[in-house]
C-alpha positions in Angstrom: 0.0 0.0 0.0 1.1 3.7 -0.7 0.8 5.0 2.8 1.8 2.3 4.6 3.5 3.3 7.9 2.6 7.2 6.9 0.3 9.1 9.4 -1.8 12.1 8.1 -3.7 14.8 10.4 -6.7 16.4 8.4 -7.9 19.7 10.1 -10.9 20.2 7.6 -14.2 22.1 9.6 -16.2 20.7 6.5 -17.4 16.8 8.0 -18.2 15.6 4.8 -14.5 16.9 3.1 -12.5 15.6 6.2 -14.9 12.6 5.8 -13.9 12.0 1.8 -10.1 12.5 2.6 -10.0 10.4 5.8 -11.8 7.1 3.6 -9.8 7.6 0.8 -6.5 7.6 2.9 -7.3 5.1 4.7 -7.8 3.0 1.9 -4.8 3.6 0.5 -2.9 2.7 4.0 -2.3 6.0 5.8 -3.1 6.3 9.6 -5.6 9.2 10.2 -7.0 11.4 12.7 -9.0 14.7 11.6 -9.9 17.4 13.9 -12.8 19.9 12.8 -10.6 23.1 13.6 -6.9 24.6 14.6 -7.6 23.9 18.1 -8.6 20.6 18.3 -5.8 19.9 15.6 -2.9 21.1 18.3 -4.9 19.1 20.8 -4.2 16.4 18.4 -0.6 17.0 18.2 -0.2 17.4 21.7 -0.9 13.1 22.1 0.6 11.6 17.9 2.9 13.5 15.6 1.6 12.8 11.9 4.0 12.8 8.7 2.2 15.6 7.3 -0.8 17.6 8.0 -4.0 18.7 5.6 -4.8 21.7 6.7 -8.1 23.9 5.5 -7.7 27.8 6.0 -11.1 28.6 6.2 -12.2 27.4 10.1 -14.2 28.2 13.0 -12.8 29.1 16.9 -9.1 28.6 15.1 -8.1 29.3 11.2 -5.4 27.5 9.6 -2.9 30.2 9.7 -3.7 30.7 14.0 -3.0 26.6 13.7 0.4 26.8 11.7 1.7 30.0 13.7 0.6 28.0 17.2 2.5 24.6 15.6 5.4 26.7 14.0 5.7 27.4 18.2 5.5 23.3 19.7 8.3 21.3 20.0 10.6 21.2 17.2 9.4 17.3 16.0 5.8 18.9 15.7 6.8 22.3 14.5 8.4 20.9 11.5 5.5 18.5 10.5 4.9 19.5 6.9 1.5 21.1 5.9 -0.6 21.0 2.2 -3.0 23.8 2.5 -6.1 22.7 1.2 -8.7 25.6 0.8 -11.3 27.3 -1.4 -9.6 30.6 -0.8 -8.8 32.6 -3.5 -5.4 33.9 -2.1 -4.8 30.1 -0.7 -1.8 30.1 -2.5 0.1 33.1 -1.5 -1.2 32.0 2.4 0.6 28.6 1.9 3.9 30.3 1.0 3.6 33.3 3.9 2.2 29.7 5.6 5.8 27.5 4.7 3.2 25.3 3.6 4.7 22.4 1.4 2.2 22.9 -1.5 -1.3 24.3 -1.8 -4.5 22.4 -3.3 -7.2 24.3 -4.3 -11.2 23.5 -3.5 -12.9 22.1 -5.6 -10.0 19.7 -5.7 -8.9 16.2 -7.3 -8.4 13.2 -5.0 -5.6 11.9 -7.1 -4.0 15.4 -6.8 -4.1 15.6 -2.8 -2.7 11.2 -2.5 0.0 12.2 -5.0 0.9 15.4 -2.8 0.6 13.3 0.1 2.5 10.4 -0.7 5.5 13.4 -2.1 5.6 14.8 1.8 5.7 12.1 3.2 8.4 10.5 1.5 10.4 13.2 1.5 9.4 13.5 5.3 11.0 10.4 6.5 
């Protein structure tokens, strides 16, 4: 399997995106765990340290960018977790490089397109 031994955070407020992402990972062998906002996703972090993280911009009680400025600050293992932006914004882009983000996938977006991205980070990750 592609993501065999690869573990992928998903902090996506939108259930039924973070749903879609989460089964097709899965599938294809990551280990997931999704949080529905930047808080809950440094909760996350606090208790398993992920390859890479998925990470919406667009988010209620914590944004993506208050997420990666509040993980940029943790423990250098989980501050230098790798991040894909994945967001409807129009500026998402220019946010994932102010970000450090890896790469940036726009919404509406291609499965293929995020599990190639993915499977990049994390290889280059480990």
């Amino acid at each position: 399997m592609i993501g065999d031994g690869y573990r992928v955070l998903v902090v996506e407020d939108d259930d039924q995106i973070a749903t879609i992402l989460e089964e097709t990972l899965r599938d294809e062998g990551y280990e997931v765990r999704r949080a529905p906002n930047g808080q809950e996703g440094l909760a996350a972090l606090e208790r398993w340290t992920p390859h890479v993280i998925i990470l919406d911009l667009m988010m209620p009680t914590m944004d993506g960018q208050s997420f990666r400025a509040a993980q940029r600050a943790l423990a250098p293992a989980v501050a230098e977790v790798p991040v894909i932006v994945l967001s409807g914004a129009r500026n998402a882009r220019a946010q994932a490089e102010v970000m450090t983000a890896v790469a940036a996938i726009a919404k509406p977006f291609e499965l293929d397109e995020v599990l190639r991205t993915v499977d990049r980070v994390c290889r280059q990750a480990r």
